[in-house]
Residue, then its C-alpha position, 0 to 999 in steps of 0.5 A: x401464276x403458270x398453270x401447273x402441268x399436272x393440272x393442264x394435263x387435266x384440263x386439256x383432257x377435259x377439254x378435248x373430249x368436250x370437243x369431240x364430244x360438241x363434235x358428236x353431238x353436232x352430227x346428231x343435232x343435238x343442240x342442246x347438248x353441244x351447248x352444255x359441253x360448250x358451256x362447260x369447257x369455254x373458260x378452261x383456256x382462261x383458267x389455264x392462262x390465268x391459274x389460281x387455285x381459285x379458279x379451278x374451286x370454282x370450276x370444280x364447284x360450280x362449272x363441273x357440277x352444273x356439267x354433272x347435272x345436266x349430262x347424261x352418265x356416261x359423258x360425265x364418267x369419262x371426265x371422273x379421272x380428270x376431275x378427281x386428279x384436280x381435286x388431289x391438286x386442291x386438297x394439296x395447294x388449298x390454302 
């Protein structure tokens, strides 16, 4: 299935602040942090290639809530809009 672009507009959203935030974290040596938003955003891309309704419970189920808990707030709370505009997509496409 094509991934709806509704929904690859969220992702991409996700996707960039993942990297500019890798990118901050980079420069500050954090490197655990970057591993976390690496973590978190590496199989967006596949989810976006490969689109099932599935898939992206899955990323909101298990990927973002593992990105919730080990992020500080306010990393976690620009990504809020994103991630609830996904979960509208699945109330409406859940089968």
């Amino acid at each position: 299935m094509v991934c709806p672009d509704y929904v690859a507009e969220h992702l991409l959203n996700i996707i960039e602040r993942g990297v500019i935030n890798s990118r901050y974290f980079s420069e500050n040596n954090d490197i655990k942090k970057v591993f976390i938003e690496t973590n978190h955003i590496h199989n967006l891309p596949s989810l976006m290639k490969n689109f099932s309704v599935k898939l992206l419970e899955h990323y909101l189920t298990v990927e973002a809530e593992e990105y919730k808990r080990c992020m500080t707030s306010s990393s976690v709370a620009v990504l809020e809009e994103d991630w609830e505009g996904l979960k509208n997509y699945l109330k409406m496409h859940k089968g």
